[in-house]
N, C-alpha and C positions, 0 to 999 in steps of 0.2 A: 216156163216150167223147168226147162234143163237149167239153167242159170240158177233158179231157184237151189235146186237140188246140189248144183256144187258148192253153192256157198253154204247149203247146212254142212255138208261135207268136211271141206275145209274150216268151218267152227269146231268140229268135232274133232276132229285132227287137232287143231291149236288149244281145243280144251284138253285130249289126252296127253299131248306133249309137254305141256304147264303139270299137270299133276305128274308125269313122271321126271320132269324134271327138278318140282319137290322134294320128291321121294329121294331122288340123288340126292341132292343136299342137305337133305339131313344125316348127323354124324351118326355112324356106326355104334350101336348101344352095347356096353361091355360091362364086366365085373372087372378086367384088367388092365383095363383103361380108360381116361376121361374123368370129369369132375364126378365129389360124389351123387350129384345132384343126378348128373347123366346116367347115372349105377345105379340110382335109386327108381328112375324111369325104367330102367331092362328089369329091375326085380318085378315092378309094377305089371313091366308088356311081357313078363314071364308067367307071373302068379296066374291060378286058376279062382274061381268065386264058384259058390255055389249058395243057396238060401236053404237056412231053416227056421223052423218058426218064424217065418216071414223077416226071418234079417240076414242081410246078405255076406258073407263074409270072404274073404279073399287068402288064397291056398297059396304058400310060397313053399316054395324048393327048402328043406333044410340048410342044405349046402349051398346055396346062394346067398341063405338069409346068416351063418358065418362068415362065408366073406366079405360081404357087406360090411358087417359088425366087425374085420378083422379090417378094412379100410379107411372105415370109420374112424378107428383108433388109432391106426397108422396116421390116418391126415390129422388129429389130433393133436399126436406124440410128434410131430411134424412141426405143426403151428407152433405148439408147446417147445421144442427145440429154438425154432425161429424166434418167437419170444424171447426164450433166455438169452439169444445171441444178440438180439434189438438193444435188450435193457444193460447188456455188456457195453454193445456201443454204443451205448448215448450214455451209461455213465462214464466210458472212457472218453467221447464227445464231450461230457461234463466239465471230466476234470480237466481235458487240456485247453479249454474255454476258462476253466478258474486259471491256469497255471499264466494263460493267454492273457487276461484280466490282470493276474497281479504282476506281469512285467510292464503291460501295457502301463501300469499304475507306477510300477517304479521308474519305468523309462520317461513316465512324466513328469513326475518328482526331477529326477536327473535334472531333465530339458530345464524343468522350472528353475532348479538350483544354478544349473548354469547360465539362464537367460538372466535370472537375479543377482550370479556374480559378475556378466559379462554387463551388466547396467550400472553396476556399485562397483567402487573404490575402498581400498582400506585406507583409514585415516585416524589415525594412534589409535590404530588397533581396533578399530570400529568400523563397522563393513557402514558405508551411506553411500547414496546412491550417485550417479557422475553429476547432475545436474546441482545438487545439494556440495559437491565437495567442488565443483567449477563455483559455486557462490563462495564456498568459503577461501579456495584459491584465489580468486579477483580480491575478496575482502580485504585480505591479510596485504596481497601487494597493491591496493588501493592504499590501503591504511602503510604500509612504507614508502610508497611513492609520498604521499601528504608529510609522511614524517622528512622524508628527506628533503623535499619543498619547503616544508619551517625553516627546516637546520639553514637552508643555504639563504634561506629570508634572513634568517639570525643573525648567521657570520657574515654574509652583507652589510645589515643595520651594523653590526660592531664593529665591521671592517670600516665603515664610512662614521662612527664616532672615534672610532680608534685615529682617523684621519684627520680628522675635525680637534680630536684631541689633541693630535702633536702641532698642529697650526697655531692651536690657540697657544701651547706651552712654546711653542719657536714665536708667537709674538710677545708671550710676557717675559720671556727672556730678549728679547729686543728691547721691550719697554723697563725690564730691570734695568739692562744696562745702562740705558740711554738716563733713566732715574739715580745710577749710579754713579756716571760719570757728571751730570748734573751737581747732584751733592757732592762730590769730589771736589769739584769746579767751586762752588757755594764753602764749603770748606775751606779750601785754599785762596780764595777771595776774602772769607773775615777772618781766615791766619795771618793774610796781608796786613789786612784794615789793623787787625789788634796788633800786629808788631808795629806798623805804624805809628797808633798812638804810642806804644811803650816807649819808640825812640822821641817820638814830639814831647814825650813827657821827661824825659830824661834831658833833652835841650832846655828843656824850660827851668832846669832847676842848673 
């Protein structure tokens, strides 16, 4: 029975304690301070009610029910302030986001212009790009390498008729003369033969 009786005890104790330590925790209810929500609770646990004609209605302080109305539009004329400063900087946010955008845009362009001049070559006067103007480099001194490869075929083949030529002309000047001293020889063998006869013909008479 005594056991009994302390434990209602101390329930009662641990319920009073729990309720006042509620009560603590809840914030202090003001007109001059706190959300309006918190102000509009103290007008509420301020007002008085009474019922007529069976309807109930609720009795507020004058001068609480202005400063309310005078907080009201402060936190209002607040918001409203804060607004116009929001929409200031997010249009200023705006603009230096476009200003952000069109260098971002021109700084691209640049990059692009110079990663397209640092790829390309001028070439009479025509921007093309290094791999097109490496073709046409090789080309060009392909096509003179070939040319000068003919030429030295050429003046070789000429140089080796040109050689051929003077043999052939150092033997038919051989073969003249050797046909010339020949006829000479032929010549002065029937100059003989015909003086010859002129004197055999001359003894005979």
């Amino acid at each position: 029975m005594k056991g009994f009786r302390t434990l209602l005890l101390l329930t009662a104790f641990l319920t009073t304690f729990s309720l006042f330590a509620q009560d603590s925790d809840e914030p202090e209810l003001s007109l001059d301070k706190g959300p309006i929500s918190s102000q509009f609770d103290f007008i509420a646990k301020k007002s008085g009610n009474y019922r007529a004609d069976g309807v109930r209605y609720e009795v507020v302080k004058e001068a609480n029910l202005y400063k309310i109305r005078k907080n009201v539009l402060d936190t209002i004329n607040a918001i409203n302030k804060k607004t116009v400063e929001l929409k200031a900087t997010i249009n200023e946010s705006e603009k230096t986001i476009a200003d952000l955008n069109n260098k971002l845009e021109e700084t691209t362009g640049n990059l692009t212009s110079v990663t397209e001049e640092k790829d390309s070559m001028s070439f009479l006067g025509i921007q093309v790009s290094k791999a097109t103007y490496n073709f046409i480099l090789w080309t060009v001194i392909g096509a003179l390498l070939l040319t000068l490869l003919f030429f030295i075929y050429k003046f070789r083949k000429s140089n080796i008729l040109t050689q051929e030529a003077r043999t052939n002309l150092s033997e038919l000047e051989v073969e003249y003369e050797d046909h010339r001293r020949r006829a000479l020889e032929r010549e002065q063998k029937i100059s003989r033969q015909l003086q010859d006869e002129i004197n055999k013909y001359k003894k005979q008479k």
